[in-house]
Structures are given as structure tokens and as C-alpha cells.
N, C-alpha and C positions, 0 to 999 in steps of 0.2 A: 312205600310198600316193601322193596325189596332191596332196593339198591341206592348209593348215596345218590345221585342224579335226582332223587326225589325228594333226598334232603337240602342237596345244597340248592336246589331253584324255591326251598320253604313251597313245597307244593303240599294240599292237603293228607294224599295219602300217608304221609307221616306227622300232619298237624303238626310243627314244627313253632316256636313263637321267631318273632319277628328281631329280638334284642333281649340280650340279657347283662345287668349291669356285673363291671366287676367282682361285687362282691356273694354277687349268688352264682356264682361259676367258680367259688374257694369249695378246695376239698371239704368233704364232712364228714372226714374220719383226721381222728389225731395224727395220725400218717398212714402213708400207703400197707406198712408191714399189717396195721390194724385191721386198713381193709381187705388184704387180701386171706387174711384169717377169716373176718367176718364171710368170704363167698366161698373156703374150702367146704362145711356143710352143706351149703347149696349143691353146689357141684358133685360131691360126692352124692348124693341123693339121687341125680340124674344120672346115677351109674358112671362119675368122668373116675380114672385111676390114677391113684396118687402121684404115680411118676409122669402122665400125662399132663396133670396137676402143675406140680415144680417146674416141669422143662417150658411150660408155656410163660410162666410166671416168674423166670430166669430173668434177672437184669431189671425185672420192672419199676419202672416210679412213673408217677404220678406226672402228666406232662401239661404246664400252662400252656406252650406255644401249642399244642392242639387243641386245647379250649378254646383257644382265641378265633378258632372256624365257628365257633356257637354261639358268638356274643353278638354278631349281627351280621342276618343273612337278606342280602344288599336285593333293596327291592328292584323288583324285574321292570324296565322300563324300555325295551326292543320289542318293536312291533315283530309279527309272526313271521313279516318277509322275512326283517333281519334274522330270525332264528333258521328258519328254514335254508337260506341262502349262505349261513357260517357252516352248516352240517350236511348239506346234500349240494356235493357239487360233482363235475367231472369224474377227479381224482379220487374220491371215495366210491360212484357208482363203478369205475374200472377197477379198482380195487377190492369191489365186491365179486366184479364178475371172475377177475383172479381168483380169488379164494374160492369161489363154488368152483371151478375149475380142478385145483387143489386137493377141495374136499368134496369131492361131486360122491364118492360112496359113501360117505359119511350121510351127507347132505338126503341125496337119494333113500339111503336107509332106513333116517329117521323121518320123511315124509311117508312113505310105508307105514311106519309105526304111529304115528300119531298123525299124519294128514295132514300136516303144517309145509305149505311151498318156502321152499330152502330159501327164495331170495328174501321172507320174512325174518328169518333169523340169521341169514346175514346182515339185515338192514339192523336188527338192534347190536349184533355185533358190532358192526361199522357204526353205531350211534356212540353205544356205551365205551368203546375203550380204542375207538380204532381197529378193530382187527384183531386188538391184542396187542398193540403199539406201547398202551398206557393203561395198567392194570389197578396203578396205584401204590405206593409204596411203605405205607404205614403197617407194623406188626397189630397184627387186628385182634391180637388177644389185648395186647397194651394199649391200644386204643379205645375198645369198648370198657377197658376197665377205666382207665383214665374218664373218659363221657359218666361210667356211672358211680365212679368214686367222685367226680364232683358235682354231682346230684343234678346232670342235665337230664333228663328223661330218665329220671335214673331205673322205673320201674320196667322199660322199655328196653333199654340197653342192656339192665342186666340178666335180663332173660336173653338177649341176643348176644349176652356174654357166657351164659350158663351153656347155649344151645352149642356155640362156638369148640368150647370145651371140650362135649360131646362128639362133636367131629374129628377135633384131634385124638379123644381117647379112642376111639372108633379105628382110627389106624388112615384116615382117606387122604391125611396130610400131616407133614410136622410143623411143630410150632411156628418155626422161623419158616417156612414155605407157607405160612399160611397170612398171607401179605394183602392190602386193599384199600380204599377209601381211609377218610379219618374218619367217617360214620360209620367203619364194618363191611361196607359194602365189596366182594370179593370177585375173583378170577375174570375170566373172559366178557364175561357177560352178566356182571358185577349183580350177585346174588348175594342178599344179607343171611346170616348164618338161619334165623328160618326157615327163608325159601327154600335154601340148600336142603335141609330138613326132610322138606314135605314134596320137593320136586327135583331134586340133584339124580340122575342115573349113571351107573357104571356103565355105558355104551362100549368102552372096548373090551370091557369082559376082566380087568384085571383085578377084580375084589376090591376096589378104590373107585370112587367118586371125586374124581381128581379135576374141578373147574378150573384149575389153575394152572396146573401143566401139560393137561390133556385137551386137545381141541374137540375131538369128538364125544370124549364125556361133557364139556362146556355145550358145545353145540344140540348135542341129543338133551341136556335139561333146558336148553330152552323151550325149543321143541316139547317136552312135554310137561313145562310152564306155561303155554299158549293153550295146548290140548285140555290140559285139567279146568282152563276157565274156558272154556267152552267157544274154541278157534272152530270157525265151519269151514271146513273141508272144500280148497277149490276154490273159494271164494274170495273176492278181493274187501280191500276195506272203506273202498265208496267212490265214488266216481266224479269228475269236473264238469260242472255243469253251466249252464246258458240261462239266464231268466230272462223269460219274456219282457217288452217293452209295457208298463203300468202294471208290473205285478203287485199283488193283494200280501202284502209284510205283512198286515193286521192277521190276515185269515192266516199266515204261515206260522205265525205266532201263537196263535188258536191252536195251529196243529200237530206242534211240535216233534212229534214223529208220529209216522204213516206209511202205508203201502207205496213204492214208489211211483205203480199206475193213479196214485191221486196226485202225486206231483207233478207226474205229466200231464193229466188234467189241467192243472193251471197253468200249462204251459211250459214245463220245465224241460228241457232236452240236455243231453252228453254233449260235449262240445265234439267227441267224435261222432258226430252223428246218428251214431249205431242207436240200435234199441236196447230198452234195459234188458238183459239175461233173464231175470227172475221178479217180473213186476209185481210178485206178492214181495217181495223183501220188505219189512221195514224201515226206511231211513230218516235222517234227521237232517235238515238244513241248518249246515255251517259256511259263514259270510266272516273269515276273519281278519279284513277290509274291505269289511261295509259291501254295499252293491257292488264300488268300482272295483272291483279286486275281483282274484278267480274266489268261485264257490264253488261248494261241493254238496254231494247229498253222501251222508253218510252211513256205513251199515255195518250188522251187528260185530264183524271184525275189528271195528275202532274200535270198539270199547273194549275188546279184549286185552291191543296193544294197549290202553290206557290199564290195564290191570298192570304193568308193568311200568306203568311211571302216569298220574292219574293228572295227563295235561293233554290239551288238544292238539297244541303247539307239539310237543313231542310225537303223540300218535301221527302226526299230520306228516311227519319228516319222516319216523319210518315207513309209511305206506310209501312218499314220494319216493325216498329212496331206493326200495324195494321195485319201483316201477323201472326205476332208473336203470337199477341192474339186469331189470329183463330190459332192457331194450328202448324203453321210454322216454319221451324229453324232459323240457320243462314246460311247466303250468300254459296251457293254451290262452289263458288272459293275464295281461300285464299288473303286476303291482302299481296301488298308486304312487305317481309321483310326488316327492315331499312329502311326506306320509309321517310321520315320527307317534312314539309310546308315551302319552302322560306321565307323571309323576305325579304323586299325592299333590303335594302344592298345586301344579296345574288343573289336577282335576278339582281341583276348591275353586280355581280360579274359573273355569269353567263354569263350576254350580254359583258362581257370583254372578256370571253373565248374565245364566238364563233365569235367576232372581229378578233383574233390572230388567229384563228383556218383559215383563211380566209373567212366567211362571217359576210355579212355586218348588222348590225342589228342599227348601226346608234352609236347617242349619249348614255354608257350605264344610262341608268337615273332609273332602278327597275321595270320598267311600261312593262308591256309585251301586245303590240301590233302586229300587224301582219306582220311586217318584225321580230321580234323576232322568232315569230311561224313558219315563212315558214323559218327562220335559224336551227331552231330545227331539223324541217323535213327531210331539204337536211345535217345535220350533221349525224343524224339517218340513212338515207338511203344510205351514206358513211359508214358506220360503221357496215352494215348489221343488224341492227335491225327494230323491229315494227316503220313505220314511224306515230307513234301516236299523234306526236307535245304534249306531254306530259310533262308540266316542271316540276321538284319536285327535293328534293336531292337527290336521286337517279341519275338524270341527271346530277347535279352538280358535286356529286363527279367522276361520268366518265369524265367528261371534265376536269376534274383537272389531271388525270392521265398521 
């Protein structure tokens, strides 16, 4: 969507393919001089100025070793602990509580202005780059040309190359400062030359939109990247919760999202005890291991932070984080133990099980679709446990037994 984070995990918002062989990653221009003739029209059209033009486009060639990030993007096999537990630790919530410290007027200011609580946007700070630690060091004009002179997304890129452009003729940075990802993705809080576009603010007032050397212009565009997709004010983004002893998965499944006084209805309680805030909210049960694992009911703030990187696992760390910084611990119920993320093969190996086992889950091919899951279920509910449709190795290694 916005930033390489969502490229390099091949997550959907950038529909991303999975491998690309050598030879559809060669340039498709006779050479770079050709191509960058070919995108001065472009550019110029988008109002970029000629000399804005050359100084971006100084030194440029065509780079194999940055293709080589696009030929294959290494499927994700770490369950959600282990994600959660490499990004939200200790030394990141203190180091958030530092920085709001730091930038407490900033912070301050731009919740006023758009209603977004500061520790949200430090917590995607503290996701995406550190703090600011790690920005990323690729010249993002040479890099998006490179992606779309060798025809990886090239319709994609080169508008995120034309937009790029733009910002530099614009005056908000120069070429060589305007540094990031090898997918484009830029400054503090790594925004692709779009987003910047259509959500970047001057917050200190100095006629630049400076995400990269300015913390409070970074800062204030997040803040009013949260606010434009529809952050609700105040609001957290879902709570840890307790399932009753013989809860109804079927009926939860049915319900997919609901008022949170129907989830207490069946039984569902905060693991702080407390009552829900606002029992009309909407939320949605997420189990991302299974029963034994903490759950959450979540609400319409996760999907916002999902606008910013369209993964649960992500959303899940900022909100934790965020908690963390105010004050918060960690997860009121334990991760399971021995717990490990399939892999394609395993997951075939899995769909081979539950074949022999007697149900049907088809050809095994790693891909878990919904004759896989309703196999899970009905092996689960032979077996007397939580019918969670839960796959992980945990499940594997039961069926092997």
C-alpha cells in the first residue's frame, strides 16, 4: 500500500508475485539512457522541471543487485508469536516512551488535529524504521527506475516513479536526500512517493513536506494517514479476551463480526475484567493460535492500521506496542508451546494426513482453502478438542501420531 514492509513480506496490498525467473527481471530497454528518454515526457506532463529532471537522473544505471530483492520473496513461515515477540519488546516500548517524551508538542499537536493518540504513531514509527534508526539507504529515484526499467510492476512503479519526480520538482527534497527502501518506500515512516502525495503535511510550517529530515512533518503525516482512513478518535484497536469453557467456533464463524454485547453473550469477557466501553462497537474474533493462544476481539481501529500494511500480524504489533508505550504488559495468556509456522510442503503434508485420516480435502497442493479448514474442524471435533480450524505444527505433529 504505502511502504516496502508490505512489499517485502509479499503481502496483498501490493499483490506482489512470489518469484521471478532471471530472465524476466532483464531490462526492456536497449539501455538505461533509452529509458530514461522514454519517462522525460512522462514527467514533464506531471509538471516535473527539467533540471529537477537531470539532477535526479545524475549517475543513474540500471542496477541488477537491486532486482535481485524481486526474484523471490521468501515465503513467511513464523508464527504471529514469533513476529510479535522480534518487534514489540522492552527496549522498543522504552524507546517509544522516550520519543513521546522528546516529541510530546509535536505528538500533542497533531492528536488535536486529527485525533489519532501519539502512542499509535509512535508504535508504527518504532515498527517501520526504528525510531528513525533505519530509514533505508537506496536513492529512490534510481531505484524505482531501475524496478520499472526492468519491467517488474513496471505500470506500478512507474507512476511511483513519475509521482516521486514530482516531489522533488516541488522543492520538499533533493534528489540525493530523497533516500529509502529498494521498493521506494521513504523517510521516518516509510511512505511510497503516493502516499506522500495524498497524505504528507508541512507540520512545522516550513513550505516542505520533509518525511525524512523532519520528525514532526513525518510524524504529523502519519497522523493524518490514520485520520484520512477513518482512525476513531479515543478509541483502542481491540481488546484480549477469555473464551468461555465449550464455546460455539461454529456460531463464531457464522458471525464473523458483531456488536461486542453479542460476544459477551456467548460468553466472551476482557481478560481485564473490566466491561467493554462501548458494547455497540463492532468487533471481530481473532485466535492467531488457535484457542490455546491469547485472543482478541477486534475493532474498527485494526483495520485502519491494516491500511498501512494489510496484515493482522502487523496490525497486531502496532496496537501491542502502542499498549506497551502507555504503560501495558504483555499478552495476559501464554503462547503455545512448541508451536512452529508450516511451510508449503508441510501444509501438503498435512492435507495428505487428513486424506488417509478419511476426509476429503482434495488434491494435497500446501494451499489451504476451505475444504482443508472444514477437514480440520471435523478431525478436531473427532478428537475432542477446540474446533478452532487452526493449522500450525502443533496440528501436524498430532496427525502424525
Amino acid at each position: 500500500m504505502l511502504h516496502s514492509t508490505a512489499i517485502l513480506r509479499g503481502l496483498p496490498a501490493l499483490a506482489l508475485s512470489a518469484a521471478l525467473s532471471l530472465s524476466s527481471i532483464a531490462p526492456s530497454f536497449a539501455n538505461s539512457a533509452d529509458f530514461v528518454r522514454s519517462i522525460w515526457p512522462l514527467a514533464e506532463a506531471r509538471g516535473v522541471s527539467r533540471s529537477a529532471f537531470e539532477q535526479a537522473f545524475a549517475g543513474y544505471s540500471f542496477s541488477a543487485k537491486l532486482m535481485e530483492h524481486t526474484k523471490s520473496q521468501p515465503e513467511f513461515t513464523r508464527t504471529v508469536e514469533d513476529y510479535i515477540e522480534r518487534r514489540v519488546t522492552n527496549a522498543q516500548a522504552n524507546k517509544g516512551r522516550a520519543m513521546r517524551a522528546e516529541w510530546n508538542q509535536t505528538l500533542t499537536g497533531s492528536q488535536q488535529r486529527w485525533g489519532v493518540q501519539p502512542e499509535y504513531v509512535l508504535a508504527i514509527w518504532g515498527m517501520e524504521t526504528n525510531y528513525g534508526g533505519f530509514m533505508g539507504g537506496e536513492h529512490t529515484i534510481h531505484a524505482l527506475a531501475t524496478l520499472t526499467e526492468g519491467g517488474y510492476r513496471p505500470d506500478f512503479f512507474r507512476d511511483e516513479l513519475l509521482t516521486a519526480l514530482r516531489i522533488i520538482s516541488d522543492g520538499h527534497v533533493s534528489a540525493n536526500n530523497m533516500t529509502g527502501s529498494w521498493a521506494g518506500a521513504m523517510g521516518h515512516t516509510q511512505f511510497m512517493p503516493s502516499s506522500f502525495m495524498r497524505y504528507a503535511v508541512d507540520y512545522n510550517g516550513d513550505g516542505r513536506k520533509d518525511i525524512w529530515n523532519s520528525v514532526q512533518d513525518a510524524l504529523g503525516s502519519t497522523a493524518n494517514y490514520l485520520h484520512e482512513h477513518g482512525w476513531r478518535q479515543g478509541e483502542t484497536w481491540g481488546y484480549e479476551i477469555h473464551l468461555p469453557k465449550g464455546f460455539d467456533y461454529a456460531r463464531a464463524r457464522q458471525m464473523e463480526r458483531a456488536p461486542l454485547s453479542q460476544w459477551q453473550a456467548m460468553g466472551i469477557q476482557r481478560v481485564s475484567g473490566k466491561a467493554f466501553p462501548r458494547p455497540s462497537d463492532i468487533g471481530r474474533l481473532y485466535m492467531p493460535a488457535g484457542a490455546s493462544g491469547p485472543t482478541f476481539l477486534l475493532l474498527p481501529n485494526f483495520d485502519v492500521i491494516k491500511r498501512y500494511n494489510n496484515s493482522d500480524s502487523y496490525a497486531l504489533a502496532v496496537g501491542h506496542l502502542a499498549d506497551r508505550i502507555i504503560g501495558g504488559g504483555s499478552f495476559a495468556t501464554p503462547w503455545p508451546a512448541n508451536d512452529y509456522a508450516l511451510s508449503k510442503a508441510q501444509r501438503a503434508e498435512l492435507q495428505t494426513l487428513l486424506n488417509r485420516a478419511g476426509y476429503d480435502v482434495g488434491s494435497p497442493d500446501g494451499v489451504v482453502g476451505p475444504k482443508t479448514r472444514a477437514a480440520v474442524i471435523a478431525w478436531q471435533q473427532r478428537a475432542g478438542l477446540p474446533a478452532d480450524g487452526h493449522i500450525s505444527g502443533r496440528l501436524l505433529d498430532r496427525l502424525k501420531r
